[in-house]
C-alpha angles and dihedrals in degrees: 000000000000109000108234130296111245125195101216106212114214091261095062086048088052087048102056088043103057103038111088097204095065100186089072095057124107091240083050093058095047098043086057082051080059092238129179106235124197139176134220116234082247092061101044080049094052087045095052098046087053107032114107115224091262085060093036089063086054090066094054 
């Protein structure tokens, strides 16, 4: 069976980004619950418009 489909809000994306330990982020812990996770076109929106180059390469 498929783990749960999460809708990851901007601010759990931010989150992951700019930590530099990583295994201690939101998107981290649901990723080890093998979770599906998902974005709304508001949120990929919100990601682009603030995403440096370096990050822009990542969503290729």
């Amino acid at each position: 069976m498929a783990g749960p489909v999460v809708l990851a809000d901007t601010s759990a994306l931010i989150e992951y980004f700019r930590k530099k330990d990583k295994s201690r982020t939101l998107l981290r812990k649901l990723a080890l619950e093998h979770c599906s996770l998902k974005l709304s076109v508001i949120t990929e929106f919100e990601v682009f418009v603030g995403a440096t180059e370096e990050q822009l390469g990542y969503w290729d």
